[in-house]
N, C-alpha and C positions, 0 to 999 in steps of 0.2 A: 613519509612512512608512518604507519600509524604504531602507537604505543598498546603494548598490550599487558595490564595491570591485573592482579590476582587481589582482585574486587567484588563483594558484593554489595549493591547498594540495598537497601531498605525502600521499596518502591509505597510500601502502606501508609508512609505516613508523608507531611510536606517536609517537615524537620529533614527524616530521611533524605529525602529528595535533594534536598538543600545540603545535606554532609555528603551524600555522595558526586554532588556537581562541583564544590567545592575541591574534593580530592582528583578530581578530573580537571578542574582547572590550573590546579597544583601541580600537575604534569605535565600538560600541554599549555599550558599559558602561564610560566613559572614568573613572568614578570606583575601580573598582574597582582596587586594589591590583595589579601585576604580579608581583611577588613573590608573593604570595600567594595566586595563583590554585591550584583545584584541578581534578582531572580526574577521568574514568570514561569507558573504552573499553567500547560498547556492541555487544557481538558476534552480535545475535538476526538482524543485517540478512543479505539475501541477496546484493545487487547492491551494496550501497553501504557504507561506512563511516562509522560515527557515534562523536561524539565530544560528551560536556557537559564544561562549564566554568561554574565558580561561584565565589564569593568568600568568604560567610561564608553562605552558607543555601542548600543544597543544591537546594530546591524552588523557586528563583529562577536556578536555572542556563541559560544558554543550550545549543541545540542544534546542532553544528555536523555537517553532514551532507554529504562527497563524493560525488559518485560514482561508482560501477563506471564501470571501461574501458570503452566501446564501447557504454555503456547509452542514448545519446542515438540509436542507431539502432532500438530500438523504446520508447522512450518517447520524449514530447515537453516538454521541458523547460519551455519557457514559460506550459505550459497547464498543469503540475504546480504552478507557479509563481503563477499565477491562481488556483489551486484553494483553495493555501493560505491567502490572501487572501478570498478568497469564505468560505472555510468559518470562519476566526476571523470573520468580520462575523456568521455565523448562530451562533455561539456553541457551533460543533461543532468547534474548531481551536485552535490557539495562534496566539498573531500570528507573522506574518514579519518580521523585524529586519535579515537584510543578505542580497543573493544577493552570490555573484561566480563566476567562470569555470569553476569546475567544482565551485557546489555552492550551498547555501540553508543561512542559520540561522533556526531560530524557537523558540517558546515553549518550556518542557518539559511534558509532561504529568504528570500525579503518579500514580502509581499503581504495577502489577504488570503483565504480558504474562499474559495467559494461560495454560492448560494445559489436558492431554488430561484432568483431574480438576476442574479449576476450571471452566471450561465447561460443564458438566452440572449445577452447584450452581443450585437456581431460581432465586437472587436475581440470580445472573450473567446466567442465559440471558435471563431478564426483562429487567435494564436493556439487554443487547445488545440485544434483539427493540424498547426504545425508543428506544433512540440510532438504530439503522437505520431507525425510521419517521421520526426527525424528518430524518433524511439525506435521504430520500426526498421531502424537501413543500420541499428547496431548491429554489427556481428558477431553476434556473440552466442554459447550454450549451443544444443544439439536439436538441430532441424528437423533431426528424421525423426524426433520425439517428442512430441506437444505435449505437454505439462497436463494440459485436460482432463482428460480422462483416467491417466495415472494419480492424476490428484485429488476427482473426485474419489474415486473408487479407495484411496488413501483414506478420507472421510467418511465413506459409507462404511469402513473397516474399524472403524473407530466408535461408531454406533453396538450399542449391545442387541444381541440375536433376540431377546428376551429381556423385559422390565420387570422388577421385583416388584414392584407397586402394580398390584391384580388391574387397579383403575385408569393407570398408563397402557399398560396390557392390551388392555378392551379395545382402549381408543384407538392404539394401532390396527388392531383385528378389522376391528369394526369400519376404518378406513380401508382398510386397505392397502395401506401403502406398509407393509414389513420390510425387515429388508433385504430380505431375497425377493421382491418386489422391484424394489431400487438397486439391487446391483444389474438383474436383468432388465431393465429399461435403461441403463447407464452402458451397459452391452449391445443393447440394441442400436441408442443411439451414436456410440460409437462406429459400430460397423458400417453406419449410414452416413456420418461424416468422411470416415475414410475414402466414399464413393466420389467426394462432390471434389477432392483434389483443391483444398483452399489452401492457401499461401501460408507459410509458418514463417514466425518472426518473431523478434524478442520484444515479450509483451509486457505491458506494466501488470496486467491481471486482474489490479484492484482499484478502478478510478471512479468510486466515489468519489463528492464534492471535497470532503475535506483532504485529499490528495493530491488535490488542485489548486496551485498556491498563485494569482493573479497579481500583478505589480504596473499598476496605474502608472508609475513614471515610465516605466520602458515600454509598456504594452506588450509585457511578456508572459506566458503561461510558462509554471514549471511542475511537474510534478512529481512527490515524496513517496516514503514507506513503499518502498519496492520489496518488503517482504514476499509476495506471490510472482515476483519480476523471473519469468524462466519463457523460454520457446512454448508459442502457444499458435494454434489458429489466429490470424487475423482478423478475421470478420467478428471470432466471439473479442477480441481486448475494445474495437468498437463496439459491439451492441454493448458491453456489460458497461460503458460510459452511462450510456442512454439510458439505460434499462436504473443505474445510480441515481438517477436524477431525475428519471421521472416515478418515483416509488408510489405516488399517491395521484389522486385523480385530477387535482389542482395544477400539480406539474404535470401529469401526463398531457393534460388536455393543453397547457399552456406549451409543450411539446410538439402536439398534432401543429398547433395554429405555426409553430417556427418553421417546420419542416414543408407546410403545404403551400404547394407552386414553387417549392423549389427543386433544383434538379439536386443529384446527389454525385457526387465526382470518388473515382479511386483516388485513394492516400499515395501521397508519394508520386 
């Protein structure tokens, strides 16, 4: 059962970092030594700041995780919060150990993040293409409701009608793309998904490379930060893998060369 402490850490500074994984370890790992705790700032995140602490075995370290400013206006904290929960019981997660006010500790995962080299290796893309089917057979969250389109249109409502700055202004104008622009082509495309009747299933959402944690000794893919983890489309929690990893021409083309002459098989 996870502890839940009336904490804020100081995510701005390492110091910070370092007093708040401390008092997390203080609670959940009351044996360990204070004096002799250690640390590693993990800099892959994009929103949020991550920080382990360990005592004497690195691969038993806690994970102490703030987060970004203002991040709780499009994510939802407590359902991130569930996720992690749900997902260490199917055996796709590390457990949850303490939340507090502006953040979650849990398990560490052991392995490497990915790359634009490792990803393409068969043994990698294989355990990934396993790990995502067994993600897929969780049962978990509300089927008759894909997160998609509820979530972008979440984002697109978050954007301002209007930029103060006359030269920001323009450039929307001048593009084109306002955003009653994008809420209507996010309506459109909605109604045309609901025609094609795709499978719903509880998706990771967000599998960029650094989500992707590879472990040489077992030959196993896991994957982290289930922040966006709710019932989504099927076919989009695959493409937005691909679509991660191949963001630039070098991977994309090194992408075309993996995928061609081969066939393509249903998950699961």
């Amino acid at each position: 059962m996870a502890v839940t402490l009336d904490l804020i850490i100081d995510g701005s500074s390492i110091g910070g970092l370092q007093e708040g994984a401390r008092e997390i370890a203080r609670h959940v790992r009351p044996s360990w030594k204070q004096e002799k705790l250690q640390f590693k700032v993990y800099t892959d995140g994009i929103t949020n700041q991550l920080i382990g602490v360990w005592y004497d075995n690195r691969d038993e370290q806690l994970l102490v995780r703030v987060y970004g400013n203002k991040t709780e206006l499009f994510i939802d904290r407590n359902i991130e919060k569930k996720n992690v929960q749900v997902l260490s019981k199917a055996g796709c997660g590390p457990p949850l150990y303490a939340t507090f006010k502006n953040g979650l500790s849990y398990g560490f995962t052991k392995g490497v993040t990915l790359n634009s080299d490792t990803v393409i290796q068969e043994p990698v893309w294989q355990a990934v293409t396993k790990e995502m089917s067994r993600l897929h057979k969780i049962e978990e969250g509300n089927k008759e409701n894909p997160i998609l389109f509820p979530k972008l249109k979440h984002f697109l409502n978050l954007l301002p009608n209007e930029f103060n700055d006359p030269c920001k202004q323009k450039r929307i104008i001048d593009s084109g793309y306002t955003n009653e622009r994008l809420q209507k082509e996010a309506t459109d495309i909605n109604e045309h998904i609901i025609g094609l009747n795709c499978p719903v299933v509880f998706s990771h959402n967000d599998l960029l490379l650094g989500n992707v944690i590879w472990d040489t000794s077992t030959q196993k893919a896991s994957f982290i930060d289930y922040e966006y983890a709710e019932c989504n489309y099927q076919p989009y929690d695959i493409a937005n893998h691909f679509n991660e990893f191949a963001d630039n021409p070098r991977t994309f083309g090194r992408l075309n060369c993996l995928l061609n002459g081969r066939r393509t098989r249903r998950l699961g």
